[in-house]
Chimera marker file (.cmm) of the C-alpha trace (Angstrom):
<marker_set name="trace">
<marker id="1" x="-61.413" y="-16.779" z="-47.607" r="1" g="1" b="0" radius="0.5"/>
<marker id="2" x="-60.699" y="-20.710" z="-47.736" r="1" g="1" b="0" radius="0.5"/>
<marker id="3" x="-59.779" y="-20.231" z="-51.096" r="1" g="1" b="0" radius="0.5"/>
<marker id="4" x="-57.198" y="-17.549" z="-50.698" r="1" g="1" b="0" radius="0.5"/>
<marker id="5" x="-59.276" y="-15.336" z="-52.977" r="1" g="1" b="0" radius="0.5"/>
<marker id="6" x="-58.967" y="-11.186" z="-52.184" r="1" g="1" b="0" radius="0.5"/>
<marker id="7" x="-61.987" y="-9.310" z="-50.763" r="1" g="1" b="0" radius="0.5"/>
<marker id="8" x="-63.257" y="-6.178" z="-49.916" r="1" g="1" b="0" radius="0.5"/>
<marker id="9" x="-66.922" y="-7.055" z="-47.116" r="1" g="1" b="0" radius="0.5"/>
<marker id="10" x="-68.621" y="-4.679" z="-44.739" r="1" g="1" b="0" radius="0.5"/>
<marker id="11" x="-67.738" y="-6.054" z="-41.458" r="1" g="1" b="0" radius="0.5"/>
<marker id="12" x="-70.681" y="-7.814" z="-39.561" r="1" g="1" b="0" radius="0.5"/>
<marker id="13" x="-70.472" y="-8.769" z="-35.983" r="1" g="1" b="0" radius="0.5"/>
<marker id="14" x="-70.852" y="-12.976" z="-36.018" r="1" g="1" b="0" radius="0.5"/>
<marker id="15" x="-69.461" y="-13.040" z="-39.476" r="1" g="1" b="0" radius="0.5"/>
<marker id="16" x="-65.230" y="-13.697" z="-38.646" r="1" g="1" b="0" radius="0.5"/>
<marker id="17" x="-63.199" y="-12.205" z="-36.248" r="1" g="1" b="0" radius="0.5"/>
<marker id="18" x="-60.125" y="-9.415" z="-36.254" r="1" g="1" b="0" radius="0.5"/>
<marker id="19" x="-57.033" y="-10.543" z="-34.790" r="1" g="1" b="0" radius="0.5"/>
<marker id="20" x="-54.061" y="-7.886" z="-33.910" r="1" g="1" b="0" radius="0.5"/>
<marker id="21" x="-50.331" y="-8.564" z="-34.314" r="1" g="1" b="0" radius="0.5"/>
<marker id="22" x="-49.835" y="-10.936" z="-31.041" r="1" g="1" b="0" radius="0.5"/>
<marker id="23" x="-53.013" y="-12.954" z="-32.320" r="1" g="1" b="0" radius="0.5"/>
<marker id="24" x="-55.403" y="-11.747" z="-29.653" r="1" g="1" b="0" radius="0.5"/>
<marker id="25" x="-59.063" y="-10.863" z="-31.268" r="1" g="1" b="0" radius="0.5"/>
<marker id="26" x="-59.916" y="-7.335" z="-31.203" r="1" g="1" b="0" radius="0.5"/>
<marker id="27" x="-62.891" y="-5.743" z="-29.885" r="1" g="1" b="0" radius="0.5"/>
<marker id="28" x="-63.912" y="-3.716" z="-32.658" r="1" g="1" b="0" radius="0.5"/>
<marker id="29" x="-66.269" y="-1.588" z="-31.189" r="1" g="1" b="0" radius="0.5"/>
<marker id="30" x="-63.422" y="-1.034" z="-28.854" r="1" g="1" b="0" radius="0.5"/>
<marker id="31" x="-60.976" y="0.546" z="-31.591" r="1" g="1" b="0" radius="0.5"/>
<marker id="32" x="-63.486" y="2.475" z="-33.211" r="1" g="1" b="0" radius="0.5"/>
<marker id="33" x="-66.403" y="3.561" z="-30.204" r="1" g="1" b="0" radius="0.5"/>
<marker id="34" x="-64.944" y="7.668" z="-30.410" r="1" g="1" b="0" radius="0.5"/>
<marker id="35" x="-64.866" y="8.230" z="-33.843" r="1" g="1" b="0" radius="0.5"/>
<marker id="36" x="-66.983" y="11.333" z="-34.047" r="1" g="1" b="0" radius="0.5"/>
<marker id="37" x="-69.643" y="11.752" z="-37.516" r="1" g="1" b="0" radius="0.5"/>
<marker id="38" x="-68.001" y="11.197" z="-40.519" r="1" g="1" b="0" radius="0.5"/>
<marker id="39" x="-64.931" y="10.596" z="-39.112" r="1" g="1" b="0" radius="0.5"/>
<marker id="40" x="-62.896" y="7.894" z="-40.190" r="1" g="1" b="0" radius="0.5"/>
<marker id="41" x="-59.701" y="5.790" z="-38.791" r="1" g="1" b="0" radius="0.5"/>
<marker id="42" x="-58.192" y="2.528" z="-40.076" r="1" g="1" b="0" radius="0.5"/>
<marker id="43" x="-56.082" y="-0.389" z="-38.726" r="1" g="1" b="0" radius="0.5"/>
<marker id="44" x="-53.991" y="-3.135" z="-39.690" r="1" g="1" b="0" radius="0.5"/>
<marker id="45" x="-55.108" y="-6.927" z="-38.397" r="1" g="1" b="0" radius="0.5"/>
<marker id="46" x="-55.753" y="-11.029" z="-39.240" r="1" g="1" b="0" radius="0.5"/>
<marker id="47" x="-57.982" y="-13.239" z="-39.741" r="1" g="1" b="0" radius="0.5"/>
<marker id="48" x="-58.306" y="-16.328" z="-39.563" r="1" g="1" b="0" radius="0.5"/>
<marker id="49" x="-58.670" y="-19.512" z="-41.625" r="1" g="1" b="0" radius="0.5"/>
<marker id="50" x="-57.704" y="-22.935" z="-41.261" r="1" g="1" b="0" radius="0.5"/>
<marker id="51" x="-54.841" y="-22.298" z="-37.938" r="1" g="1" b="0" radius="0.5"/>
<marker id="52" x="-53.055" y="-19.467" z="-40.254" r="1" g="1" b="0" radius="0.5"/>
<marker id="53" x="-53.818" y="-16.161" z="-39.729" r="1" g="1" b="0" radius="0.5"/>
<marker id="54" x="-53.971" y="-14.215" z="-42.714" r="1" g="1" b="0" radius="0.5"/>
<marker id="55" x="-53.037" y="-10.119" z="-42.800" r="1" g="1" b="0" radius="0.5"/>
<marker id="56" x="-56.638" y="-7.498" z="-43.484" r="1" g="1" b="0" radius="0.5"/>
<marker id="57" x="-56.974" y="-4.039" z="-43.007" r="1" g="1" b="0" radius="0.5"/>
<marker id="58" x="-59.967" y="-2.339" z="-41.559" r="1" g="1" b="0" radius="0.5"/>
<marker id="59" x="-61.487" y="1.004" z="-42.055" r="1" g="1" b="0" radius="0.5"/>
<marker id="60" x="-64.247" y="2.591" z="-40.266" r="1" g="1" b="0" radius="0.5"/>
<marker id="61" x="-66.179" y="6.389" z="-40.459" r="1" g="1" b="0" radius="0.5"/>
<marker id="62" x="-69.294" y="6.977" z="-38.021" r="1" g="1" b="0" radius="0.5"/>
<marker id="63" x="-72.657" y="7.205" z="-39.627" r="1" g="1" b="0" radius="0.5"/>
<marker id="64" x="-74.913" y="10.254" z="-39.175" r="1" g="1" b="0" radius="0.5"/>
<marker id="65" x="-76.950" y="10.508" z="-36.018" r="1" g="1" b="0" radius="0.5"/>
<marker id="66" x="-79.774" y="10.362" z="-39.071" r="1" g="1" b="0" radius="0.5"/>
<marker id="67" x="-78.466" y="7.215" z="-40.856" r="1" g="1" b="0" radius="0.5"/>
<marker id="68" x="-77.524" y="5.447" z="-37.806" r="1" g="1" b="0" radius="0.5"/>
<marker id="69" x="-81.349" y="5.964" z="-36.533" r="1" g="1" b="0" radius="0.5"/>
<marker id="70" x="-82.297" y="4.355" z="-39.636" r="1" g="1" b="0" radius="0.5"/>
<marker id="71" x="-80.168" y="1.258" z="-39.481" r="1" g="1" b="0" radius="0.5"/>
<marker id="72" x="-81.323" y="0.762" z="-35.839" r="1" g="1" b="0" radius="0.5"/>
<marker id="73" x="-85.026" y="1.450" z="-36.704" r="1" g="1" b="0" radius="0.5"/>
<marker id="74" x="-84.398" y="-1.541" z="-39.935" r="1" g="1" b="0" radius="0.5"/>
<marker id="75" x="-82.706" y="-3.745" z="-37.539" r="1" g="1" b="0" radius="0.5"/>
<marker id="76" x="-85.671" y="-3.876" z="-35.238" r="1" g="1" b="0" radius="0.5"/>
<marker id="77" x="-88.124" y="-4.221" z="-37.858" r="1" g="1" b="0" radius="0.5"/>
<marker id="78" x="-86.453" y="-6.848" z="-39.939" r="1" g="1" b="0" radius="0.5"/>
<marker id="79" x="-86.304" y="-8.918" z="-35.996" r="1" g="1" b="0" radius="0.5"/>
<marker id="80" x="-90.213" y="-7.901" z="-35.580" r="1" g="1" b="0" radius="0.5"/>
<marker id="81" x="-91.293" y="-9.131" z="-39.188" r="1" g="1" b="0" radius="0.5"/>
<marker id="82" x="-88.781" y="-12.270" z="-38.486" r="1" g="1" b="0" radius="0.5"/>
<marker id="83" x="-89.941" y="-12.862" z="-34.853" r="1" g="1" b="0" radius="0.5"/>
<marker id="84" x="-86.411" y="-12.979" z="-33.890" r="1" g="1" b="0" radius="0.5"/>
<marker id="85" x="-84.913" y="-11.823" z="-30.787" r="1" g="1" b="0" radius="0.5"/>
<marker id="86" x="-84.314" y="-7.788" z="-30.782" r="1" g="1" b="0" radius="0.5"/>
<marker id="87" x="-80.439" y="-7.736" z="-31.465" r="1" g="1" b="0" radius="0.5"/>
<marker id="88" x="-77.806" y="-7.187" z="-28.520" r="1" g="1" b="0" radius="0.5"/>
<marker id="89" x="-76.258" y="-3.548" z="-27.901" r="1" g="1" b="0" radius="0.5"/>
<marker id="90" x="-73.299" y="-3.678" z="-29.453" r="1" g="1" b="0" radius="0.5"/>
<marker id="91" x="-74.789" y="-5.087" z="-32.687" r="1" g="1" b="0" radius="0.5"/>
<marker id="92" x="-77.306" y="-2.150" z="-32.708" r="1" g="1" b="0" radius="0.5"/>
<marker id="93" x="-74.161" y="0.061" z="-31.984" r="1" g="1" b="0" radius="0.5"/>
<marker id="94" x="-72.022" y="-1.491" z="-34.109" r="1" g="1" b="0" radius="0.5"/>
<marker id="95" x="-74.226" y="-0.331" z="-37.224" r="1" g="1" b="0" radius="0.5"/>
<marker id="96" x="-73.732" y="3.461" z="-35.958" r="1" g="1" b="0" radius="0.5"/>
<marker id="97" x="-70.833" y="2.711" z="-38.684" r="1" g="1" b="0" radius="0.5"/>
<marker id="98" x="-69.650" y="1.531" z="-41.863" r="1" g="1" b="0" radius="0.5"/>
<marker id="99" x="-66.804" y="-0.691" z="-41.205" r="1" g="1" b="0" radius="0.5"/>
<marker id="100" x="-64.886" y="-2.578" z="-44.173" r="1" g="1" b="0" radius="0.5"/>
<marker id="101" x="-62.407" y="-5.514" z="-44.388" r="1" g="1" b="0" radius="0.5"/>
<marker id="102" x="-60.129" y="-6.034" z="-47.030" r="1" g="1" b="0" radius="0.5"/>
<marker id="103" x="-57.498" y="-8.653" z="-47.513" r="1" g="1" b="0" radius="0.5"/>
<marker id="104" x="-56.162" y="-5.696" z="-50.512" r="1" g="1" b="0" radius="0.5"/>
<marker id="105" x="-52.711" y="-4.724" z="-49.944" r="1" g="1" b="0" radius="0.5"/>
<marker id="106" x="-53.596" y="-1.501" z="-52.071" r="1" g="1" b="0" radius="0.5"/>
<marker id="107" x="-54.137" y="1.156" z="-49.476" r="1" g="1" b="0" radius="0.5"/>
<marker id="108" x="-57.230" y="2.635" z="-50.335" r="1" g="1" b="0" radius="0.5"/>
<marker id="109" x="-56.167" y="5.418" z="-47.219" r="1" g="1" b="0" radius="0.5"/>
<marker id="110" x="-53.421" y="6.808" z="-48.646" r="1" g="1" b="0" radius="0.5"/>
<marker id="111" x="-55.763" y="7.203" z="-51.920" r="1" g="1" b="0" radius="0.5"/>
<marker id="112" x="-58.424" y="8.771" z="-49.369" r="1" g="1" b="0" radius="0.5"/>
<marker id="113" x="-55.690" y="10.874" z="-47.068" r="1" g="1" b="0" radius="0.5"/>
<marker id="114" x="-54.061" y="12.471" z="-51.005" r="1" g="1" b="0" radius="0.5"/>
<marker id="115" x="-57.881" y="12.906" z="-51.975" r="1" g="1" b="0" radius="0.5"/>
<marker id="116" x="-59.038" y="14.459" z="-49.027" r="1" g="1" b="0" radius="0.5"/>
<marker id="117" x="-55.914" y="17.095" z="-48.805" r="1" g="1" b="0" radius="0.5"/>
<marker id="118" x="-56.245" y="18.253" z="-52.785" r="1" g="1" b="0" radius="0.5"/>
<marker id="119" x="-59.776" y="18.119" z="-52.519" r="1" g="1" b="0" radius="0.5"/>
<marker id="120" x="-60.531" y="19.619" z="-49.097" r="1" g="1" b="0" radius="0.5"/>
<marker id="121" x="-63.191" y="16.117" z="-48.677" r="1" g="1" b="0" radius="0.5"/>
<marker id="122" x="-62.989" y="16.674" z="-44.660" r="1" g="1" b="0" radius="0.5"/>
<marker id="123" x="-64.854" y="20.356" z="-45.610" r="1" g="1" b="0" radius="0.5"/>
<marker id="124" x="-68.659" y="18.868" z="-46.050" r="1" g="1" b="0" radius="0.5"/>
<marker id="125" x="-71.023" y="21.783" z="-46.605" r="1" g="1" b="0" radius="0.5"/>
<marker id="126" x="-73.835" y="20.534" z="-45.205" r="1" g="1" b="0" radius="0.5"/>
<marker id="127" x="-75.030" y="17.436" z="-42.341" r="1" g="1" b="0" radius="0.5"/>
<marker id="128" x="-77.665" y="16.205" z="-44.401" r="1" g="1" b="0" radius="0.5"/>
<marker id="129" x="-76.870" y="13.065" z="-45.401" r="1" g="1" b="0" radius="0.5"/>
<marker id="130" x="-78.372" y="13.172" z="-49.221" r="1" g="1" b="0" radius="0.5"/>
<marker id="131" x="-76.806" y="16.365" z="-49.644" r="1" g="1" b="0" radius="0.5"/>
<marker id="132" x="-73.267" y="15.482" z="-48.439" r="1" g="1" b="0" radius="0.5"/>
<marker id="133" x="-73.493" y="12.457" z="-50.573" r="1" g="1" b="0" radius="0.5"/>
<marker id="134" x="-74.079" y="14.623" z="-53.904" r="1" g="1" b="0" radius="0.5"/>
<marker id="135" x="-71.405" y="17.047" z="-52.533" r="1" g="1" b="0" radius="0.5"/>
<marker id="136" x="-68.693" y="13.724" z="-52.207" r="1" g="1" b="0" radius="0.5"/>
<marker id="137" x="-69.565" y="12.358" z="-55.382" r="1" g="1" b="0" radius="0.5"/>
<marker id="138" x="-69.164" y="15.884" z="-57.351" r="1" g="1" b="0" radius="0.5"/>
<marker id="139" x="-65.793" y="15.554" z="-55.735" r="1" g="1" b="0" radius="0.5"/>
<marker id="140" x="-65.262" y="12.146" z="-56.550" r="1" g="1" b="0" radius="0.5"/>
<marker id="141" x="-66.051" y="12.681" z="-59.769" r="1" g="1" b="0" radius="0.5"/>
<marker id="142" x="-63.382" y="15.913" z="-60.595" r="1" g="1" b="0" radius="0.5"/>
<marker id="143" x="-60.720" y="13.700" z="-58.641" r="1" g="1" b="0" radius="0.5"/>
<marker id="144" x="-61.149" y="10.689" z="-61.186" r="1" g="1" b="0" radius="0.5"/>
<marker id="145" x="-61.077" y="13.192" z="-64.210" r="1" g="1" b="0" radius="0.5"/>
<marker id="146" x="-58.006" y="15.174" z="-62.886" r="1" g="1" b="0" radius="0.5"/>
<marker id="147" x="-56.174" y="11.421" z="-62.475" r="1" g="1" b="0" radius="0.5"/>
<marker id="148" x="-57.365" y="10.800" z="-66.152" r="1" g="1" b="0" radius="0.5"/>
<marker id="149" x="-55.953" y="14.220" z="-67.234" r="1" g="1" b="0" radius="0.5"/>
<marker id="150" x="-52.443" y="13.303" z="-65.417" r="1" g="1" b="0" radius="0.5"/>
<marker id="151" x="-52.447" y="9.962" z="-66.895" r="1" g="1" b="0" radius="0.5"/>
<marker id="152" x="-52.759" y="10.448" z="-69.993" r="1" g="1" b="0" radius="0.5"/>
<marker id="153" x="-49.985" y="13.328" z="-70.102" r="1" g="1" b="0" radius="0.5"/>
<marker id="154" x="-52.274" y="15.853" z="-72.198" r="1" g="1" b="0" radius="0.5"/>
<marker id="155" x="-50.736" y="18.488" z="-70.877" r="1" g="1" b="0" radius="0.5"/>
<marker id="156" x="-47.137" y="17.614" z="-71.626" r="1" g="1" b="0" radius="0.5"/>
<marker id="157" x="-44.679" y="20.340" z="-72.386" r="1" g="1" b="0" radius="0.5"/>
<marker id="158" x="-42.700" y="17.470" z="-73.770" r="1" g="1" b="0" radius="0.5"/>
<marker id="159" x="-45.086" y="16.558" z="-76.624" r="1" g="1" b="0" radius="0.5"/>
<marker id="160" x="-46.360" y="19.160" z="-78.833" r="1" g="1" b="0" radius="0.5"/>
<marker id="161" x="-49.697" y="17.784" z="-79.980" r="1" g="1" b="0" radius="0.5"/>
<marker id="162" x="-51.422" y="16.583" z="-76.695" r="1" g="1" b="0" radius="0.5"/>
<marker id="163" x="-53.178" y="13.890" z="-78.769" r="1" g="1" b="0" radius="0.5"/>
<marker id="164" x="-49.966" y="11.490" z="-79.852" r="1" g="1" b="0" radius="0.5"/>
<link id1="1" id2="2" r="1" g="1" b="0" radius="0.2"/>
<link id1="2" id2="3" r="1" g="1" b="0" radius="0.2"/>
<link id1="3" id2="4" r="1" g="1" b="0" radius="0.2"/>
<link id1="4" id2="5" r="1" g="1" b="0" radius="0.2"/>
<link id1="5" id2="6" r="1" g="1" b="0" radius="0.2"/>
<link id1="6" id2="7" r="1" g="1" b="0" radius="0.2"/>
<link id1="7" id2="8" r="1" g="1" b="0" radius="0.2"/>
<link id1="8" id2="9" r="1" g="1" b="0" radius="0.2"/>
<link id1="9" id2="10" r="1" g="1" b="0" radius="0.2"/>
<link id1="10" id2="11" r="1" g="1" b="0" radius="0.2"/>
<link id1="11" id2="12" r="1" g="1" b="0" radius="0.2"/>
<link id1="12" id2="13" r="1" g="1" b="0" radius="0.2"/>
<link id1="13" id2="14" r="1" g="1" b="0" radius="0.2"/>
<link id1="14" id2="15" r="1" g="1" b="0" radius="0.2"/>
<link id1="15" id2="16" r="1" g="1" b="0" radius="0.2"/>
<link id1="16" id2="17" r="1" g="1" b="0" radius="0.2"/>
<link id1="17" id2="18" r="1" g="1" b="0" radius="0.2"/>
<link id1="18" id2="19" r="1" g="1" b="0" radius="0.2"/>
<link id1="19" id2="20" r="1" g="1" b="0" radius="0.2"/>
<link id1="20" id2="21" r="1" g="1" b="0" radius="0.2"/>
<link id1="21" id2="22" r="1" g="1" b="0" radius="0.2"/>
<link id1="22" id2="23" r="1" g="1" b="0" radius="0.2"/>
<link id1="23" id2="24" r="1" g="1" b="0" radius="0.2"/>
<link id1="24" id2="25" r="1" g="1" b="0" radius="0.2"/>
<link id1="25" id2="26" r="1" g="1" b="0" radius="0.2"/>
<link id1="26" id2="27" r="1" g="1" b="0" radius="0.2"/>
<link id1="27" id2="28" r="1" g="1" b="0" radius="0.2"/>
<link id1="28" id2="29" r="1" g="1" b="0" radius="0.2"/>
<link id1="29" id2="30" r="1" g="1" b="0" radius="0.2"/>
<link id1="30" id2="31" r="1" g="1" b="0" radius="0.2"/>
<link id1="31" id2="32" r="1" g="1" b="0" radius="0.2"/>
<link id1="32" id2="33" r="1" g="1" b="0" radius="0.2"/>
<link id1="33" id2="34" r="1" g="1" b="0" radius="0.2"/>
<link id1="34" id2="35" r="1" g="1" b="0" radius="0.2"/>
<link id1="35" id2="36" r="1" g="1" b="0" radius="0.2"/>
<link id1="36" id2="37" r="1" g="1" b="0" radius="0.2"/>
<link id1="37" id2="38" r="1" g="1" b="0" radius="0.2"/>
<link id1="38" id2="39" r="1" g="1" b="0" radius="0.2"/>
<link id1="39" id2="40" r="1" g="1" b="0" radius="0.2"/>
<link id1="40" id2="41" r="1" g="1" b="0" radius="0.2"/>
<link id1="41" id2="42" r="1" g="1" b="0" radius="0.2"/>
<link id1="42" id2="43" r="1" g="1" b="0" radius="0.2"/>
<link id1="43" id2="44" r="1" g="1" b="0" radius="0.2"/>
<link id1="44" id2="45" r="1" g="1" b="0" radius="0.2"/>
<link id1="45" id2="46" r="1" g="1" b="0" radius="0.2"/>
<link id1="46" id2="47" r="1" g="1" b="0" radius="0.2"/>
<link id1="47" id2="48" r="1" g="1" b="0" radius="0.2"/>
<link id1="48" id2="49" r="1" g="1" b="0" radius="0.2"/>
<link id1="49" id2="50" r="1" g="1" b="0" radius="0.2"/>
<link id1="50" id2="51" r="1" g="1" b="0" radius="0.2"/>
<link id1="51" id2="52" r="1" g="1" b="0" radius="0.2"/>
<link id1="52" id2="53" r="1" g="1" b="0" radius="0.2"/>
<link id1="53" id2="54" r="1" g="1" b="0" radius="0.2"/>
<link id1="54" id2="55" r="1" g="1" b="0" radius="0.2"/>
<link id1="55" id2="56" r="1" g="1" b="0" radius="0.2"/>
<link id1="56" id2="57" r="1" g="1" b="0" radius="0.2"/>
<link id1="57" id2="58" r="1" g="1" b="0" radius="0.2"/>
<link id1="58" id2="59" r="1" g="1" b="0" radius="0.2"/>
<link id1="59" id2="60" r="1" g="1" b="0" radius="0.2"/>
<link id1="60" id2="61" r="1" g="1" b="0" radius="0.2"/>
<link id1="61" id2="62" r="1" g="1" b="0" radius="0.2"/>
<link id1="62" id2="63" r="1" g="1" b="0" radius="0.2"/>
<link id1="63" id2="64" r="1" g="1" b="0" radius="0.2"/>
<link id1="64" id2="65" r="1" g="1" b="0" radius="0.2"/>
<link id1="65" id2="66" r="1" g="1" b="0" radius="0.2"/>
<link id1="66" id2="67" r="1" g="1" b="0" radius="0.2"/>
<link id1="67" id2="68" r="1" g="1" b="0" radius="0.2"/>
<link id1="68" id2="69" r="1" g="1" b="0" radius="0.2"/>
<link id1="69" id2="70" r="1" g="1" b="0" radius="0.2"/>
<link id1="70" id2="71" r="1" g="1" b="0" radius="0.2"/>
<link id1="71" id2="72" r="1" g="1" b="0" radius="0.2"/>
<link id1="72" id2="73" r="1" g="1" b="0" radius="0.2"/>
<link id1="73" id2="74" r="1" g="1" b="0" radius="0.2"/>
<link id1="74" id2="75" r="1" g="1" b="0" radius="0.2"/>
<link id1="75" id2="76" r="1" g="1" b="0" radius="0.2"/>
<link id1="76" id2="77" r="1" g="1" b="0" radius="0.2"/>
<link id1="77" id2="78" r="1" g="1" b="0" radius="0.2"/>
<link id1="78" id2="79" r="1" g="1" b="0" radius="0.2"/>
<link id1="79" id2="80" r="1" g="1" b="0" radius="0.2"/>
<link id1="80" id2="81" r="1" g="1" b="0" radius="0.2"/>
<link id1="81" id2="82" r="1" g="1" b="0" radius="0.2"/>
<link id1="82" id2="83" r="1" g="1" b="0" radius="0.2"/>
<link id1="83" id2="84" r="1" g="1" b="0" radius="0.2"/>
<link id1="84" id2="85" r="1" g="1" b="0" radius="0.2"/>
<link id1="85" id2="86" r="1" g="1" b="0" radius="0.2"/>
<link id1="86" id2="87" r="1" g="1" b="0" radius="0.2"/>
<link id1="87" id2="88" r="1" g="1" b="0" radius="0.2"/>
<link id1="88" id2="89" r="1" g="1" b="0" radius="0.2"/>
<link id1="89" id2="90" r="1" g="1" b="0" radius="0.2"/>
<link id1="90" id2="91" r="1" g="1" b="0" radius="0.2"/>
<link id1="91" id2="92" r="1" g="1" b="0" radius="0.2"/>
<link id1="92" id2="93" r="1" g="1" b="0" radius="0.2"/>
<link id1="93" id2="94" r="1" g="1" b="0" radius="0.2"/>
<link id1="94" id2="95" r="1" g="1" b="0" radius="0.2"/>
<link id1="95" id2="96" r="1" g="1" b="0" radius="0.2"/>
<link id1="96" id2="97" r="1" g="1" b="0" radius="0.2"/>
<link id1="97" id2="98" r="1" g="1" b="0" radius="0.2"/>
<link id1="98" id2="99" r="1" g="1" b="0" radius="0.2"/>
<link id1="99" id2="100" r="1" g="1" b="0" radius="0.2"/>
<link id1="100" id2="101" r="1" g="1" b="0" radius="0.2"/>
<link id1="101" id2="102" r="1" g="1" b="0" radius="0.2"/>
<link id1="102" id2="103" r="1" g="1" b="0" radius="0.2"/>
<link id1="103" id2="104" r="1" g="1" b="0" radius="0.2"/>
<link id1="104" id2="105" r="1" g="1" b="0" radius="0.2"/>
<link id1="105" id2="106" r="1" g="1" b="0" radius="0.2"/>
<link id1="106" id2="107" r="1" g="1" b="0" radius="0.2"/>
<link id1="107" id2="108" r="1" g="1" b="0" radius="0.2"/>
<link id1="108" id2="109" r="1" g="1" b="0" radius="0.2"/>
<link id1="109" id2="110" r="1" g="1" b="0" radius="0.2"/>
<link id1="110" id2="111" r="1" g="1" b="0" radius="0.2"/>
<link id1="111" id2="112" r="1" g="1" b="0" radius="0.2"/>
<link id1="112" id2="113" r="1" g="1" b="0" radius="0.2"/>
<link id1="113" id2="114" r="1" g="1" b="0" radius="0.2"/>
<link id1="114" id2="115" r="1" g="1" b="0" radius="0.2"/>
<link id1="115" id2="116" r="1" g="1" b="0" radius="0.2"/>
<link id1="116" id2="117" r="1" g="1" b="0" radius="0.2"/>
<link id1="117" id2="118" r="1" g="1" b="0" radius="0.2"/>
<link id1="118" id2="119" r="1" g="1" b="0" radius="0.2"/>
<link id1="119" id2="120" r="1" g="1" b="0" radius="0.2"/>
<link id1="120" id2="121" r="1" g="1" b="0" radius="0.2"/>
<link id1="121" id2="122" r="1" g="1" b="0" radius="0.2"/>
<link id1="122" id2="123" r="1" g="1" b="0" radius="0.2"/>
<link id1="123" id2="124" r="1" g="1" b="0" radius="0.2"/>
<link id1="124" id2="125" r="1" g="1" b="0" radius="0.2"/>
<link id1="125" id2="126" r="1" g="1" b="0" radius="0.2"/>
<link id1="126" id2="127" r="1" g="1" b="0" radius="0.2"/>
<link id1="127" id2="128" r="1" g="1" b="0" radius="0.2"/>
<link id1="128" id2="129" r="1" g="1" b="0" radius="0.2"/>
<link id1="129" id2="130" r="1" g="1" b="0" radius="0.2"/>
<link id1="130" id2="131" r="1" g="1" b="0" radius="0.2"/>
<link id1="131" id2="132" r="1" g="1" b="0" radius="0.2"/>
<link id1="132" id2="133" r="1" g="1" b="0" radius="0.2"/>
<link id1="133" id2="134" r="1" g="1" b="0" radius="0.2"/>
<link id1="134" id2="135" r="1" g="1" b="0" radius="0.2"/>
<link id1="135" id2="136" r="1" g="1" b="0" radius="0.2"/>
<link id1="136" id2="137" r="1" g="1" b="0" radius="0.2"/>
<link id1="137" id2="138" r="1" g="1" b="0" radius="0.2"/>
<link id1="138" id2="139" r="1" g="1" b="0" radius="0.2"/>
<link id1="139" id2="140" r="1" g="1" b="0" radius="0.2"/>
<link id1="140" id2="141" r="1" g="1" b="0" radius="0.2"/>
<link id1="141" id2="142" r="1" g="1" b="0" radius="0.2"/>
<link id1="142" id2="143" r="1" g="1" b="0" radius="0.2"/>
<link id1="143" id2="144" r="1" g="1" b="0" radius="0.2"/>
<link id1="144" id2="145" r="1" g="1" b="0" radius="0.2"/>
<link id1="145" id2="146" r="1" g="1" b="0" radius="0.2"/>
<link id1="146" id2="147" r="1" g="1" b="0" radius="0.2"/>
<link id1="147" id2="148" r="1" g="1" b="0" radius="0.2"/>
<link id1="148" id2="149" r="1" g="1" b="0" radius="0.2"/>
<link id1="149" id2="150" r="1" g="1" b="0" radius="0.2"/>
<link id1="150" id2="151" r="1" g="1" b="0" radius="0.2"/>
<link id1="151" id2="152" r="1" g="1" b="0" radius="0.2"/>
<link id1="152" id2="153" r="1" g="1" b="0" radius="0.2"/>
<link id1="153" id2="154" r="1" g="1" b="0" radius="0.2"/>
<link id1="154" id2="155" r="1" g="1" b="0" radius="0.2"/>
<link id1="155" id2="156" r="1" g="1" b="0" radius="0.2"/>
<link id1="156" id2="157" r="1" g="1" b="0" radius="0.2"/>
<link id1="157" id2="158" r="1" g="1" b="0" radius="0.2"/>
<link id1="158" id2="159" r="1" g="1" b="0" radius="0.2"/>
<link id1="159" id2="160" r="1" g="1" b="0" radius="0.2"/>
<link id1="160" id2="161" r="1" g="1" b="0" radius="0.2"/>
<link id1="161" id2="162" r="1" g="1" b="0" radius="0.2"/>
<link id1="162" id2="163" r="1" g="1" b="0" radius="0.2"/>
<link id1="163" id2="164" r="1" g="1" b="0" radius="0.2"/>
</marker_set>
């Protein structure tokens, strides 16, 4: 951050704080506490570095009731094989999601919102986590060869031999 270089982190608790447009630090547990499984939202903020705050955008989507369990079951181990204090609520709560900061101007939601309209993404088959994660990928995977396809113009009425 000190060195004005972009990023793209998972957000952890203690690791810098969110500020909103009139500088005041944002609860983010607040802003994202009703997002419901899989569901995802994203917001506009600053951080902070040196007195200048500096423009980020954060998006979050709610784990699984199954992955959350997990991350709150490592948690407590890693504290128990550590001998560290068991971790306060909103820590354990705030891994019930996968939150992101990026200092990126490129918004990766509009990529998500076009992706998730021509590819019906919000329409996951199943709650299982491993097999929604196949399922996403498969679609991840025909949305980066259709892009390829309309990038490379092979389908061009304009050109007669699709491979000039």
């Amino acid at each position: 951050m000190e060195c004005n270089a972009d990023f793209i982190l998972r957000y952890r608790k203690n690791a810098f704080n969110i500020y909103d447009e009139n500088r005041i630090k944002v609860n983010i547990l607040t802003e994202i506490r009703n997002l419901q499984k899989f569901e995802s939202m994203s917001f506009k903020g600053f951080y902070k570095v040196k007195n200048e705050y500096r423009p980020v955008r954060l998006t979050a989507m709610k784990k699984s009731r199954e992955d959350d369990e997990k991350a709150v079951k490592k948690i407590e181990n890693d504290c128990r094989r550590k001998k560290r204090n068991t971790p306060k609520q909103d820590t354990l709560e705030l891994n019930k999601y996968i939150i992101l900061v990026t200092s990126l101007d490129y918004s990766i939601e509009l990529v998500f919102k076009r992706l998730k309209s021509l590819f019906e993404l919000s329409k996951i088959p199943s709650a299982k986590s491993e097999t929604a994660q196949a399922w996403f990928y498969g679609k991840l995977f025909l949305a980066v060869i259709c892009e390829t396809i309309l990038k490379a113009e092979v389908f061009s009425p304009e050109k007669e031999n699709p491979e000039e």
